[in-house]
C-alpha positions in Angstrom: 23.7 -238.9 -124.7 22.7 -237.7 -121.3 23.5 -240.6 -119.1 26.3 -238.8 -116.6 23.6 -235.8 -116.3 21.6 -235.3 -112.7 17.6 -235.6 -113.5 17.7 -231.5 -112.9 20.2 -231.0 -115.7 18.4 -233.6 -117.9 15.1 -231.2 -117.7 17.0 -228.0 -118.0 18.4 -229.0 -121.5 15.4 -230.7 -122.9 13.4 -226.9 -121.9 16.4 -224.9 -123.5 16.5 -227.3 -126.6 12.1 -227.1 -126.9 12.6 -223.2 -126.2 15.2 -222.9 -129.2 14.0 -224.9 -131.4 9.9 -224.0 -130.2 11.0 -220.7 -131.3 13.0 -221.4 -134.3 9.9 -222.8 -136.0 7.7 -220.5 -135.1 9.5 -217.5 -136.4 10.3 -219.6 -139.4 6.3 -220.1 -140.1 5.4 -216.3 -139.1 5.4 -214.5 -142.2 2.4 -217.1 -143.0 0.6 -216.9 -139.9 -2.6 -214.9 -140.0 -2.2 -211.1 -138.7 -3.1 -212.4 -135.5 -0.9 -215.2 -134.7 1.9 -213.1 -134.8 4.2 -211.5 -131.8 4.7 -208.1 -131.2 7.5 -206.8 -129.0 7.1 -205.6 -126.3 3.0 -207.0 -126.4 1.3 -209.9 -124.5 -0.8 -211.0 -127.6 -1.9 -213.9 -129.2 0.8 -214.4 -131.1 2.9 -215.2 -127.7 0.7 -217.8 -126.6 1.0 -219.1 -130.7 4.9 -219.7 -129.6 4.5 -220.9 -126.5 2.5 -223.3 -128.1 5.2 -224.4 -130.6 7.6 -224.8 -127.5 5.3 -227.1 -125.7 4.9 -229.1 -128.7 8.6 -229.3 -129.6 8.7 -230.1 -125.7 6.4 -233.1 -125.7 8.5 -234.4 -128.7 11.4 -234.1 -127.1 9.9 -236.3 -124.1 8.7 -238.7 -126.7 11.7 -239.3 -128.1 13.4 -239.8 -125.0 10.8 -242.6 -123.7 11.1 -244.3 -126.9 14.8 -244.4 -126.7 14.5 -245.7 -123.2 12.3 -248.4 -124.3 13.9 -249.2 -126.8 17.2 -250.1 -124.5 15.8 -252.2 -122.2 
């Protein structure tokens, strides 16, 4: 998939597919987040460290995935 890619590239598109999808799930699940969970414009609340959260997960799956597929190559 990204075997002709520089290790720089490689990391640029697994932050830019954990930031969309990070995001995409977390304003999926934010009608049912408590009041405070949720991001307000324009606000450095809790709600923004709640999404960063989900992108770091999505992150670390993405990663996971990856070393498994390598593993599973060899």
């Amino acid at each position: 998939m990204m075997d002709g890619l520089t290790p720089g590239a490689k990391r640029w598109i697994k932050y830019l597919i954990a930031i969309v999808i990070g995001n995409l799930v977390y304003f999926a699940l934010a009608p049912h987040l408590p009041p405070a969970a949720r991001h307000h414009p324009y606000h450095a609340d809790l709600g923004l460290f709640v999404d960063l959260w989900f992108c770091v997960a999505v992150y670390g799956l993405v990663e996971l995935l990856m070393f498994l597929r390598e593993r599973t190559r060899h």
